[in-house]
C-alpha positions in Angstrom: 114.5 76.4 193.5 116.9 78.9 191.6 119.3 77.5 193.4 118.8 73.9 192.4 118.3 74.7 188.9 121.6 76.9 188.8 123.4 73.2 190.2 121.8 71.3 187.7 123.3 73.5 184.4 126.3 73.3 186.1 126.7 69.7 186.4 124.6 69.4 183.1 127.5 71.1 181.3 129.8 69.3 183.2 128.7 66.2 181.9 128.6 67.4 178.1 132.5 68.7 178.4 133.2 64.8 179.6 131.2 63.6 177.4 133.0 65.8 174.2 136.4 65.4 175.7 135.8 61.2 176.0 134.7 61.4 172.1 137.9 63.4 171.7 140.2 60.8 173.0 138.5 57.6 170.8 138.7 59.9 167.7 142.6 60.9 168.4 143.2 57.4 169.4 141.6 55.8 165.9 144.0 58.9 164.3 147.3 58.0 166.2 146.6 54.1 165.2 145.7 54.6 161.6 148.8 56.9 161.1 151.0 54.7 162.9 150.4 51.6 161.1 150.4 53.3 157.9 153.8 55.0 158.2 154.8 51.7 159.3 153.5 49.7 156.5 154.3 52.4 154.1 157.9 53.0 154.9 157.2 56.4 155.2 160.4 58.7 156.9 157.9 61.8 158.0 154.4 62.5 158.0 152.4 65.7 159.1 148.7 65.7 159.8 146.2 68.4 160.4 142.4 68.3 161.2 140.6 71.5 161.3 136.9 71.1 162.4 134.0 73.4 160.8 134.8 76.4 162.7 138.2 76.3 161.7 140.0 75.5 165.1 142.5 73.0 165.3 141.4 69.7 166.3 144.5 67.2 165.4 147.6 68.3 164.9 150.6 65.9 164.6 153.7 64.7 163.1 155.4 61.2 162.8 158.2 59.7 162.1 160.9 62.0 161.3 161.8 65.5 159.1 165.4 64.3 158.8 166.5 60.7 159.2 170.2 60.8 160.0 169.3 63.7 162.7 166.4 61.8 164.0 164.3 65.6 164.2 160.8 65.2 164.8 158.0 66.4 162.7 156.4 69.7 164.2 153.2 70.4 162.2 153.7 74.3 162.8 156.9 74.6 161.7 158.5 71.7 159.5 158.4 72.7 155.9 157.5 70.3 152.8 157.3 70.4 149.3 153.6 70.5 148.7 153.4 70.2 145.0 150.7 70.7 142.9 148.8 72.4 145.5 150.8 74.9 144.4 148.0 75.3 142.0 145.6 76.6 144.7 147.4 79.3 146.0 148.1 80.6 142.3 144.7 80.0 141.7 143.4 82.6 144.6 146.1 85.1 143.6 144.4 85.1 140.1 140.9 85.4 141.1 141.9 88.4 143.5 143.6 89.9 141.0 140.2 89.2 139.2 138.1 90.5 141.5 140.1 93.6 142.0 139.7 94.5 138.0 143.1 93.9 137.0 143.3 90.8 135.0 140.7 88.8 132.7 140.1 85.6 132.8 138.8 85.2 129.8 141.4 87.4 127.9 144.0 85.6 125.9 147.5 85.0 126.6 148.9 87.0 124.2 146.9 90.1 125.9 149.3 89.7 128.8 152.5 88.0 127.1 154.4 89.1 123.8 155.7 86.9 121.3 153.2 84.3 122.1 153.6 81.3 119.2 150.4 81.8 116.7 149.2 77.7 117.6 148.5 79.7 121.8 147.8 83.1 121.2 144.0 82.2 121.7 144.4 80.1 124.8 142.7 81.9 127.5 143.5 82.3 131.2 140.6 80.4 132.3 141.0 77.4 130.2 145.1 77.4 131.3 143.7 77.3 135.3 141.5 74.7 134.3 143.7 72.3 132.3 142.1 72.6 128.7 145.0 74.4 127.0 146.4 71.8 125.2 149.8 72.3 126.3 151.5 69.4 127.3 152.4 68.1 131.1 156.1 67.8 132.2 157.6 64.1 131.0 161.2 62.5 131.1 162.1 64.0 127.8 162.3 67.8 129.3 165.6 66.4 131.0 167.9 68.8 132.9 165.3 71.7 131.7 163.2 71.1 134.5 166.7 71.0 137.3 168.3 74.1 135.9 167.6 77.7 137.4 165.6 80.1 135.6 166.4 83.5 136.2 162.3 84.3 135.4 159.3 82.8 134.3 159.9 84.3 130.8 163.0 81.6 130.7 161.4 79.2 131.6 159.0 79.0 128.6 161.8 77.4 126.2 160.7 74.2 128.0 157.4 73.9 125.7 156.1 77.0 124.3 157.9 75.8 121.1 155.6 72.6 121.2 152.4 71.6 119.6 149.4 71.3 121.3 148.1 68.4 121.9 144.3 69.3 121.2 142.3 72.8 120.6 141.8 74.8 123.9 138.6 73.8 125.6 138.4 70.9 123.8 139.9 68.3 126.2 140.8 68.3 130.0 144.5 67.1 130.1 146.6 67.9 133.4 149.5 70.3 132.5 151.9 72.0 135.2 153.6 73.7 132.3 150.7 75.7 131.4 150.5 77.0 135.0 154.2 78.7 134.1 152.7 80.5 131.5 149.7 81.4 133.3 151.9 83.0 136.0 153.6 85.0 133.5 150.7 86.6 132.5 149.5 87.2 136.1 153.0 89.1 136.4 152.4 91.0 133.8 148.7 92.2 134.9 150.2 93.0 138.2 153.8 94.9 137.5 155.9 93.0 139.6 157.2 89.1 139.5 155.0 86.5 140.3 156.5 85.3 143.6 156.0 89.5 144.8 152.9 89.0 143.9 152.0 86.1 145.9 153.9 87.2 148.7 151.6 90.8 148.8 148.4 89.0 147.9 148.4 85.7 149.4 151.0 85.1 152.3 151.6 88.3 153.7 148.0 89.1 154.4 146.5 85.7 155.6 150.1 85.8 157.8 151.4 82.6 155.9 154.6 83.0 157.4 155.9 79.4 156.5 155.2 79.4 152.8 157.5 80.1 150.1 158.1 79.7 146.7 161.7 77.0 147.2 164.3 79.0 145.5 167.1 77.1 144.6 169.5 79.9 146.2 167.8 80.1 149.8 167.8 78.2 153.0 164.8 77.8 155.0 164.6 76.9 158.7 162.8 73.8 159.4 162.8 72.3 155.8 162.2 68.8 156.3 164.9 66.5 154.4 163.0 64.8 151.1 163.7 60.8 150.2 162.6 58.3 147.5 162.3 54.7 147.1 165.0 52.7 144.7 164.7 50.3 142.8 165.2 48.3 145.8 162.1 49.8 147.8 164.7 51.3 150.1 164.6 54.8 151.4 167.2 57.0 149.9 167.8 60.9 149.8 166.2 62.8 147.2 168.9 64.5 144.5 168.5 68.5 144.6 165.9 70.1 142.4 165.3 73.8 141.3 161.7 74.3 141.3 162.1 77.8 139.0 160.5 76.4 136.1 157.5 75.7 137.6 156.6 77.4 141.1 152.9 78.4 140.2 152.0 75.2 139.2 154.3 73.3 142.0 157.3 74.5 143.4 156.0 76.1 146.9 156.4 74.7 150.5 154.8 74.8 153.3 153.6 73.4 157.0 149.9 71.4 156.7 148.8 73.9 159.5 149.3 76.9 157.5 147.8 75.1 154.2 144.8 74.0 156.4 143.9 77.4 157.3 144.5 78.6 154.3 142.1 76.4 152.7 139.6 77.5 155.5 139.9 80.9 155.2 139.4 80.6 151.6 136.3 78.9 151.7 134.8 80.3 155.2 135.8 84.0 155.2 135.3 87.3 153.2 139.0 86.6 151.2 137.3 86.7 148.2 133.4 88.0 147.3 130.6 84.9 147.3 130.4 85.0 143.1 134.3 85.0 142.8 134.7 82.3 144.9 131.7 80.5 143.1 133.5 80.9 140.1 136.7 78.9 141.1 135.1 76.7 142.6 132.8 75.3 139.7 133.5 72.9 137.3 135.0 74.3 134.2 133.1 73.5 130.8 134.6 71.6 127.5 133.0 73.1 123.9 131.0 70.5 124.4 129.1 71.4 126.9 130.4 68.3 129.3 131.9 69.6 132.6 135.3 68.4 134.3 135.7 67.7 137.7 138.4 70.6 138.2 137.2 74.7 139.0 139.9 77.1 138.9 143.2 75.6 140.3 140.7 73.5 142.8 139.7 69.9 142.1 136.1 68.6 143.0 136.3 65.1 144.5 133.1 62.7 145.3 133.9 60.3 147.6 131.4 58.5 149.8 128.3 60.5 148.4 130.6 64.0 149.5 132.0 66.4 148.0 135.0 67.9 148.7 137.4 70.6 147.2 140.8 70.7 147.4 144.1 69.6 145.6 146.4 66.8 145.6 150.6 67.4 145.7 153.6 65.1 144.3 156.8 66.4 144.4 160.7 65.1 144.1 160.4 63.9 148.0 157.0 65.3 148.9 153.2 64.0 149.3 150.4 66.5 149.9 146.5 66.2 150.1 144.7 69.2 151.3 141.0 69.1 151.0 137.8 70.4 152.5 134.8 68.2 153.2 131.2 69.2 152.8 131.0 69.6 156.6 133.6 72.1 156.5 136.6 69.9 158.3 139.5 70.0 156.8 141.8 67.5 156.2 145.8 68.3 155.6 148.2 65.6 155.1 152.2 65.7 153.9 155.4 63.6 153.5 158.4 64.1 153.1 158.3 60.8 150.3 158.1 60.7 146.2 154.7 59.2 145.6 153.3 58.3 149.1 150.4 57.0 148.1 147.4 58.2 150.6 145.2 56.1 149.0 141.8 56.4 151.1 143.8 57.2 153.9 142.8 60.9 154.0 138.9 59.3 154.0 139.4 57.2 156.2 140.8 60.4 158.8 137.5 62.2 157.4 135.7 59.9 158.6 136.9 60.3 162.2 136.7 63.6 163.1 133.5 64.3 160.4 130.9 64.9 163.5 
């Protein structure tokens, strides 16, 4: 009888792997199609794609089309390099709430705590309001010109862009997106910590959740496996993006990375002991306006509903790069980058949700 009984878990088992790996195969199947036909239809040169499921294992991981055109290189999801953009904002985000949590900068301090010579209209504006986009200090626009393609020897520089500049509304009065602010935010994170901001991140952030692929893109270095970056004309044809120096704005978007290292990162965060439960509560709740409404953006993470869901995460645009990297409330998450300007996921991420969300 023991006997019969052993043979039957065996072959139970058995069926459940066949059964799990048959699922397996209709889910990467519905992934490869949907990808395909939307590079196709997209004219996008190189797309990378990364599912992790709850437990943070790997369960998709793929690239299409191509990291360099002319050389016809494939996309390798481990190792090509994009721009990622605003998710920049995340990663500067989690170095602030460590140094937060490790009693060596306030969030709700003011600027001018951290930053001398502050002008008198933002001495007031506080960390938190900066990480949440109530500042009042403007976005980038056309007008900066070559301010925003020159190189900045320091973050401290790169203020003459629009510290000089009124605000556009009393902090904590309005949400308005502003990557700007994020320059000034890392400034005063610099400060706090006694080194420059992209030490900092590299101690903090990369080096000990082994993020070996992501940098900030310094104008002045190379990096293996740095996928070429295009742009549509005016024509809708694909074209080579000009150069760009990211210096005046790498906390608030000029890092790069692989979508497997930004998918785990964005695991860790939310599944492992990186941060205490109330710190990581903290950037992860809406942020409040004076009066009393609440936005749909934590610190440096933006809450998305979507198909009665939540999910946390940010969005990326770039000179040549695409990124969306979010978690879902059934702790997949999704990873997706191109080496285009303005991509346009749409509800394709969703849609890849929707897949693999069992």
């Amino acid at each position: 009888m023991k006997k019969y009984f052993i043979h039957f878990i065996i072959f139970s088992s058995f069926l459940l792997l066949s059964c799990k790996n048959d699922n397996y195969e209709i889910e990467d199947k519905k992934a490869d199609d949907l990808i395909i036909n939307f590079v196709k239809e997209n004219s996008i040169p190189g797309l990378s794609l990364t599912v992790l499921d709850r437990d943070g294992n790997i369960r998709y991981s793929k690239g299409f089309g191509f990291a360099d055109l002319k050389e016809k290189s494939k996309i390798d999801p481990s190792q090509s390099i994009f721009r990622i953009g605003s998710f920049s904002k995340t990663l500067t985000a989690t170095a602030l709430m460590k140094l937060y949590q490790n009693n060596q900068i306030e969030l709700d301090s003011s600027v001018s705590y951290y930053i001398d010579n502050i002008p008198s209209d933002k001495k007031n504006i506080t960390l938190k309001q900066i990480s949440g986009h109530l500042s009042g200090i403007r976005h980038y626009n056309k007008d900066d010109g070559m301010k925003i393609n020159k190189n900045y020897k320091n973050n401290y520089d790169a203020l003459e862009i629009f510290i000089n500049d009124s605000l556009l509304f009393e902090p904590g009065q309005k949400y308005s997106y502003s990557t700007h602010a994020w320059t000034l935010l890392s400034l005063a994170m610099e400060n706090a910590y006694g080194d420059t901001f992209i030490n900092l991140m590299n101690e903090e952030i990369f080096s000990p959740m082994q993020l070996i692929n992501t940098h900030a893109e310094q104008y002045d270095l190379s990096f293996e496996n740095k996928v070429s970056f295009y742009e549509k004309n005016d024509f809708d044809s694909i074209i080579e993006s000009n150069p760009v120096n990211n210096s005046w704005k790498w906390a608030g978007g000029g890092y790069i990375s692989t979508t497997e290292e930004m998918a785990k990162f964005t695991w860790n965060i939310l599944n492992s002991d990186f941060l205490r439960p109330d710190v990581l509560n903290l950037m992860l709740s809406p942020q409040e306006l004076m009066d009393g409404n609440k936005t749909s953006y934590g610190i440096g993470w933006a809450i998305r509903e979507k198909n009665n869901q939540k999910f946390l995460g940010h969005t990326g645009g770039s000179v040549g790069g695409t990124t969306f990297v979010f978690s879902s409330e059934s702790g997949h998450i999704v990873s997706l980058m191109a080496n285009l300007s303005n991509a346009s996921f749409g509800d394709l991420p969703f849609e890849i949700f929707r897949i693999f969300n069992n």
